[in-house]
C-alpha positions as CSV (number, residue, x, y, z in Angstrom):
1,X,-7.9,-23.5,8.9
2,X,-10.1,-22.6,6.0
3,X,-11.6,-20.1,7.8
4,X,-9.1,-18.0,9.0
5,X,-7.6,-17.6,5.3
6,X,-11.4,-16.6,4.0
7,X,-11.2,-13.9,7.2
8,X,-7.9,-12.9,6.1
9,X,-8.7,-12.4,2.6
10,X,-12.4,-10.8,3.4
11,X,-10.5,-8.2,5.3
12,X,-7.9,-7.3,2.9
13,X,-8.4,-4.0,0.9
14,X,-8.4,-3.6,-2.8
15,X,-5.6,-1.0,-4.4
16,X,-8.7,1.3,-4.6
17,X,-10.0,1.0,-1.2
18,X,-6.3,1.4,0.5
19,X,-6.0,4.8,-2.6
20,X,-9.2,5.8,-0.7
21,X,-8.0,5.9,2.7
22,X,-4.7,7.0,1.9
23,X,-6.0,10.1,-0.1
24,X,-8.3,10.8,2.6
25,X,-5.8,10.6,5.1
26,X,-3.8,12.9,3.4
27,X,-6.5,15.3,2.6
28,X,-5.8,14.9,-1.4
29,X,-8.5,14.4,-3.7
30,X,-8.4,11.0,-5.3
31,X,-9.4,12.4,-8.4
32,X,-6.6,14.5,-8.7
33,X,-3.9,11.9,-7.5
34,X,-5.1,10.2,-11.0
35,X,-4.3,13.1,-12.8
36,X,-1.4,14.2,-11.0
37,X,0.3,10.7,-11.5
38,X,-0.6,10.7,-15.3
39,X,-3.5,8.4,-15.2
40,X,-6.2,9.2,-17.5
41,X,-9.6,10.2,-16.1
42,X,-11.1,7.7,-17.7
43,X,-9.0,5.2,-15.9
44,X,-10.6,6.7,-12.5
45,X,-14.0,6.7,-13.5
46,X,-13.7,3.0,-14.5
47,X,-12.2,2.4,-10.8
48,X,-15.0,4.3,-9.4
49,X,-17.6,2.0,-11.0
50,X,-15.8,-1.0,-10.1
51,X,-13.0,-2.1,-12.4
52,X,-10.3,-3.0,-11.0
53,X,-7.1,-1.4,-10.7
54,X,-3.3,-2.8,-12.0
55,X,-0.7,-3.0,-9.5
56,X,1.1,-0.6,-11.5
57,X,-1.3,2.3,-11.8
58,X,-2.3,2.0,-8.2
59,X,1.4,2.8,-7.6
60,X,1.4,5.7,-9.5
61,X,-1.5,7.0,-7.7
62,X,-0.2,6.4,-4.3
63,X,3.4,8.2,-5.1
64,X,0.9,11.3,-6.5
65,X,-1.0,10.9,-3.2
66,X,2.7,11.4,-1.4
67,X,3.9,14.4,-3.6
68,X,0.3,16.2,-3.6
69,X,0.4,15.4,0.4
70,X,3.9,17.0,0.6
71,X,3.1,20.0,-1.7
72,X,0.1,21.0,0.7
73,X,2.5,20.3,3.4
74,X,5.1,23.0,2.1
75,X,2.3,25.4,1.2
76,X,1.0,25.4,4.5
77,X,4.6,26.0,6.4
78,X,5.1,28.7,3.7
79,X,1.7,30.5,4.6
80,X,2.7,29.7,8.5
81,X,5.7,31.4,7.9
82,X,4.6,34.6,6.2
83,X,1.6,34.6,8.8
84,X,4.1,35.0,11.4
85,X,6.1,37.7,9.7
86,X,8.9,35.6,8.9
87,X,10.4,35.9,5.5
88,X,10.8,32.7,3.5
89,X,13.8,33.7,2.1
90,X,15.8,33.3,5.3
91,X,15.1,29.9,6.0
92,X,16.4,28.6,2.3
93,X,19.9,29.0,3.0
């Protein structure tokens, strides 16, 4: 069946498409993920305007994605947890 193999790969996402939705899944900028993961801005603003991305640097992306994701994660329990009068210090034992 041709046609479900040109189906398949017409709905299949490019490493920037899936950095998209992941980052904005995660609330992280994309922009930032570059930069985080050590991937020049220049790199991004090609991606933006259509080159594509290597395997490779899309990984490091998604992995900054993760961390960034985490970091807001943590900052956001920490804030919860001075909000509520709770000391931080307690809970790092």
């Amino acid at each position: 069946d041709n046609h479900c193999i040109s189906a398949d790969i017409a709905s299949m996402k490019s490493y920037y498409e899936t950095l998209i939705s992941t980052a904005k899944d995660a609330n992280v900028s994309l922009a930032q993920a570059f930069g985080f993961g050590g991937v020049p801005s220049s790199t991004y603003y090609r991606t933006l305007h259509g080159a594509e991305l290597r395997f490779e640097t899309a990984e490091k992306v998604m992995k900054a994605i993760e961390k960034l994701s985490a970091i807001q994660r943590h900052r956001a329990n920490l804030a919860d947890i001075r909000k509520n009068g709770g000391n931080p210090r307690k809970f790092a034992k």
